[in-house]
Every structure is written in C-alpha cells, then in structure tokens.
N, C-alpha and C positions, 0 to 999 in steps of 0.2 A: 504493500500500500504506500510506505513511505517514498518509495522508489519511482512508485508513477505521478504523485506529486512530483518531487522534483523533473522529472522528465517533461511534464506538460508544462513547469517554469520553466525550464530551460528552453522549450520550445516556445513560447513565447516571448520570452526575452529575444529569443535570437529573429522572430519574426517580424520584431519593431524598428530590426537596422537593415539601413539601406547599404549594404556596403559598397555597390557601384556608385551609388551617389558621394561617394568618399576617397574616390579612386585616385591615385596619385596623392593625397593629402599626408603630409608629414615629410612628403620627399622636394618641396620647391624649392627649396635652396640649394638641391643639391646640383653641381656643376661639372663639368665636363675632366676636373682634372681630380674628382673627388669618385670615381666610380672606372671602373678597369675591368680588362676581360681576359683573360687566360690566353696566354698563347699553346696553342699544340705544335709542336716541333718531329721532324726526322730525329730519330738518333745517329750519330756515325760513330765510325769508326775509334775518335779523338772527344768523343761527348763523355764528358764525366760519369755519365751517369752508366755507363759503359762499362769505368774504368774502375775493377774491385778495390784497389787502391786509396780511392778517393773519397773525400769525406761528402762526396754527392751522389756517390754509389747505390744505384736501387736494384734491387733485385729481382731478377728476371731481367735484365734492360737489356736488349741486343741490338747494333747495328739495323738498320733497316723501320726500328720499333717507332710506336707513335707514342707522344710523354707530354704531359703535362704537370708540374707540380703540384699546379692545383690539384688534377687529378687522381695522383697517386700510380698507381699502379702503370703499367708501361702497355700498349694495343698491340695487337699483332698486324705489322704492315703488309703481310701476304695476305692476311683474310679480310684487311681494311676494316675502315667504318663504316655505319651508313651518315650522313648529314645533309642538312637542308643548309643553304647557304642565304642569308638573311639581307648583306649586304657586300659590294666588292665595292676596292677602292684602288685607283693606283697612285701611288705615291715617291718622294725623292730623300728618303731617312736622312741624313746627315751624319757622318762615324767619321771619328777622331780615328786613327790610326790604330792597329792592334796594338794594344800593350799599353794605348795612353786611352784609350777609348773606356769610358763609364758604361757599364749595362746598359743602357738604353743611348739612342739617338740623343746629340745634343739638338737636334733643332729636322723638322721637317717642310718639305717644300712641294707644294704642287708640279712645278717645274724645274728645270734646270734654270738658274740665272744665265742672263746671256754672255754675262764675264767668263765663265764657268769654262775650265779647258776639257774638252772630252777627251776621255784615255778607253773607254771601250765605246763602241759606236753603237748609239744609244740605251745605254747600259751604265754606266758610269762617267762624273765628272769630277774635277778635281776642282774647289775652290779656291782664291786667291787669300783664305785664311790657313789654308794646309789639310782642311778635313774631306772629306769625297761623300758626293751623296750615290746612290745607287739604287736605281728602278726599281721597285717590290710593291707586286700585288697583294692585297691583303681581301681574304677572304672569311668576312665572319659567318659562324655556322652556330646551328641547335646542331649537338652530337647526342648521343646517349650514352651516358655511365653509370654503369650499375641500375639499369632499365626506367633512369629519370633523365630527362634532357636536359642539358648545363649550354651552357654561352661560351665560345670560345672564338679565336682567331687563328689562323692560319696564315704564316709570310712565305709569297715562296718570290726569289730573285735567283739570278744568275741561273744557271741549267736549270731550273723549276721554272723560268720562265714561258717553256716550250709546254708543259703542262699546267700552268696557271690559261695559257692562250685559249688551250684544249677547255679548259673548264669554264671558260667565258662564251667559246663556241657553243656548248650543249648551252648554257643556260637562255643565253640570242637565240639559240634555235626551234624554245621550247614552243608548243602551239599550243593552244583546247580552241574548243569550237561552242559554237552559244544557239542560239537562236538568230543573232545579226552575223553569225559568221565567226569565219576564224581570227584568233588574236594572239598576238603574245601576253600568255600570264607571269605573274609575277616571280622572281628567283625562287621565291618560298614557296609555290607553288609546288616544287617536284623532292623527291628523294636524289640525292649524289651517291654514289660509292667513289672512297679516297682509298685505296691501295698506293703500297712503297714496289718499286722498282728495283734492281741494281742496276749500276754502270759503272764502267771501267773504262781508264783511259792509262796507256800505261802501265806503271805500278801505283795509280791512283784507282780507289774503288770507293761510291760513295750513291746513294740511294735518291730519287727523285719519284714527287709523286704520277700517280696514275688512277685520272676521274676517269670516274662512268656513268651514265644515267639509270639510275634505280627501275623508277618510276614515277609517275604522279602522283598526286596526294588526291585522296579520296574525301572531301570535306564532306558527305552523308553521311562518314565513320568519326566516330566522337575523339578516339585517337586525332589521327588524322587533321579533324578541324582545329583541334586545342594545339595542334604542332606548324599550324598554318596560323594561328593569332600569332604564338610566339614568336614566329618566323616574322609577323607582321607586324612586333612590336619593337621588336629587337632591329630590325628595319631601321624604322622611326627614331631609335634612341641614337644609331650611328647615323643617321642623317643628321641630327643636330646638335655632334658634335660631344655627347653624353659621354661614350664609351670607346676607351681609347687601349690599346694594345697592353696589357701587364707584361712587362721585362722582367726576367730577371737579376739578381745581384750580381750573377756574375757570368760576364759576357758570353755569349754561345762563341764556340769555334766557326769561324765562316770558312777556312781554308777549303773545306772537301766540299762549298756549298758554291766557290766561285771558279767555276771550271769550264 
C-alpha cells in the first residue's frame, strides 16, 4: 500500500514538468573553449600506447588499433566501427616544430596566409614565424562504446588525406527520395564503416583509414531516429563553434602519419 502511494506521487510530481520547455537551460554561458570532444586516433607503430614500456601503455593497444583516452579501451581497426558523421571541416592546424611543439595547435586557420611558403603542394606551408600549418580534415562522429553512442572526432592529414577524400565522396553522394523527388540528405543521415589499412613504403609501415557506407538510417526505428537527433545536434553544436577537438598532453607522433 505504502508503495503505491509513493509511486502515484512520484508520478505526478514528474507529470507537472515540462522538461523540453527547459531545454538547454543551465548551459548559456557555456562557450566554445569551455566544452571539447574526444579525439579517436590510428595507433602506430611509435604511439605510446603501443609501447609496454611507457607510462601511456594500454593494454591490448596494437598498431593498426582505434584509441581514445577518453574511451579506454583500444577498437579493433580490421573489424572497424560503425559511425554517423555529424559534421566535416577542413582546416590549416598550426605546429611548432617536433620537440618544441605543445599538444595541441598553437593557433588554427581557415587558409593558408598568402605570405605562407609552401613546402608540400597543397599540403603544407611554412610560416614566416617558423611554425607550419598542415591541411586536416576533421571529421566529427556519434560512435558506439560499450553499446551507448559518445561524440568524438576524427583528424586525418597527410596519407589519410586520400581516405578522408573517399569519405567526403560517399557522404556528397548520399541520395533518398521523397514525394518531390530525389535529394541529398543530410551526413547524419546514413551509417559509415571506419576500418585501418596497412601501408608500406620502404622500411616504413604505418596504417591509414578505410570508409564505407553502412547504410541508411531508418528514422521509423526508435534507435535509429534518437541516433539521427544526435547526429543533428551534434551538427549544430560544431557549426557554432561549441565543440572543439580534445588534444592531448602529450603530443601524438606524426612521423608515420606524414608520408
């Protein structure tokens, strides 16, 4: 008895709030340099987390593998992810030179300035303060970990260039069809598959991705729609400038990634 008392309060209590009507509140002040998204990364060969030695060492980690800190645990890059990609962006990082270089970009640019000496043809330039910016697609996704969907980003430059391309192709090339005809839907629209590669060149060996289109998203299926808001909010937040790349403390190795 006393049990369904309380049940029928509680259901009332909770019947009196509007909680969409309260949507976003407690979050307006928050700004673009106060809110960050997880990078997912290749492992290589030279990635700490690699390396048993190192006090970055995770277990299981192998070459080829997909990692995020945030994450934990290390993906398997042969059997891939699935992910919806939310927003792409390209961009011109700004890096101090290995070894003076801080974990993250000093400073980011739309374009190349036109002072700017190019040293790989449109690929990298060198600025007249000594630092080099370098082309990188950034590709933010909903992934799935541990069977709940988390926000993350994805950078790929230099030989990822050739598959960031690819994965711009599927998504330009997505269609559905309506009632007024056919259209481009939106990135979030479809499922991706991200699988690792190998390549070798020389005595260099180092892993680049490899998209594929899943499929569509089925927005009649409750999954599905709830992974298309997401998709379509997560959108929204890197369009205006909310949600910005999480680096971390200590520099990634780029040598096996600029080849």
């Amino acid at each position: 008895m006393d049990k369904q008392v309380v049940k029928k309060n509680s259901a009332g209590a909770l019947s009196s709030l509007n909680l969409r009507a309260d949507s976003g509140k407690g979050a307006e002040e928050i700004k673009s340099d106060d809110v960050s998204t997880p990078i997912l990364k290749i492992l290589h060969q030279l990635s700490p987390e690699c390396n048993t030695r190192s006090a970055k060492h995770v277990e299981g980690a192998d070459p080829g593998m997909l990692y995020s800190n945030s994450f934990g645990q290390p993906m398997d890059g042969e059997k891939g992810i699935e992910v919806i990609v939310a927003h792409t962006q390209t961009r011109w990082p700004e890096w101090q030179e290995m070894g003076d270089s801080p974990s993250a970009p000093v400073g980011t640019h739309l374009t190349p300035p036109a002072n700017a000496k190019e040293e790989m043809r449109g690929i990298k330039y060198r600025l007249q303060n000594g630092n080099y910016l370098e082309k990188t697609m950034y590709f933010y996704i909903i992934v799935m970990i541990n069977g709940a969907p988390r926000k993350a980003v994805i950078t790929m430059r230099s030989s990822n260039l050739t598959p960031a391309r690819k994965l711009n192709d599927l998504i330009s090339n997505l269609s559905m069809t309506d009632e007024k005809g056919s259209f481009q839907p939106a990135a979030y629209s479809a499922m991706f598959k991200l699988q690792t590669a190998e390549k070798s060149a020389g005595d260099k060996t180092w892993h680049i991705y490899k998209p594929s289109l899943v499929r569509m998203l089925d927005i009649s299926d409750q999954k599905d729609a709830s992974l298309y808001q997401m998709g379509q909010e997560f959108h929204k937040q890197v369009s205006s400038g909310l949600n910005k790349p999480k680096y971390e403390k200590v520099q990634e190795t780029k040598s096996e990634e600029i080849i």
